[in-house]
C-alpha positions in Angstrom: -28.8 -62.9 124.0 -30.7 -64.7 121.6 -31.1 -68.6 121.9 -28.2 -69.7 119.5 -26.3 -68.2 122.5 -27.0 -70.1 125.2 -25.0 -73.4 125.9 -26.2 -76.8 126.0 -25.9 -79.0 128.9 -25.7 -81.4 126.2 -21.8 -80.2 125.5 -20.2 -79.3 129.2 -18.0 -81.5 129.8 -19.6 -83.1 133.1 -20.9 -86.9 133.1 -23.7 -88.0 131.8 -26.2 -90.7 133.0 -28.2 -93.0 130.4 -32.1 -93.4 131.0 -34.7 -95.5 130.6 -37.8 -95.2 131.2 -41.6 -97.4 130.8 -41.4 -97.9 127.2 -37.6 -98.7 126.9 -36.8 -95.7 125.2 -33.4 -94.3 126.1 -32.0 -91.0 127.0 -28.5 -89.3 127.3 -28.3 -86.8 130.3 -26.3 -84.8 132.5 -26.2 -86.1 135.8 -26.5 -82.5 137.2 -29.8 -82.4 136.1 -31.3 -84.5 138.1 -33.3 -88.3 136.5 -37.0 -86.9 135.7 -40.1 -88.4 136.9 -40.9 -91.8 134.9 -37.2 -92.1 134.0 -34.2 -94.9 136.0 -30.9 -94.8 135.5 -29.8 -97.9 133.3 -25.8 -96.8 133.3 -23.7 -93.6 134.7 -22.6 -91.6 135.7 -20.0 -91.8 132.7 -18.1 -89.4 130.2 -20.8 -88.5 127.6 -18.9 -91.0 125.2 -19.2 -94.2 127.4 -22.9 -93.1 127.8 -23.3 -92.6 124.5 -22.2 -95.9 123.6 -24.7 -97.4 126.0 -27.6 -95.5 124.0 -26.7 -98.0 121.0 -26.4 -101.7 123.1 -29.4 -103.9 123.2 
């Protein structure tokens, strides 16, 4: 299997969570995954559209 094979959590269709963390940077994630050290949850969980809409708000 080479790495072009294997899917990314990034396009299940599963809901997503929108982090923040210290600096305010934001990130779109799957809320299977688990929020990583140095990160909150600002919004979700959510379809990965709602989320993604979120990424873009003040």
């Amino acid at each position: 299997m080479s790495t072009t094979d294997i899917p990314s959590p990034f396009d299940a269709a599963t809901p997503f969570l929108v982090l923040v963390n210290a600096r305010g940077e934001r990130s779109l994630w799957p809320e299977w995954r688990g929020t990583p050290a140095g990160w909150t949850v600002l919004s979700g969980p959510a379809p990965r559209e709602e989320c993604e809409k979120r990424l873009r708000l003040p």
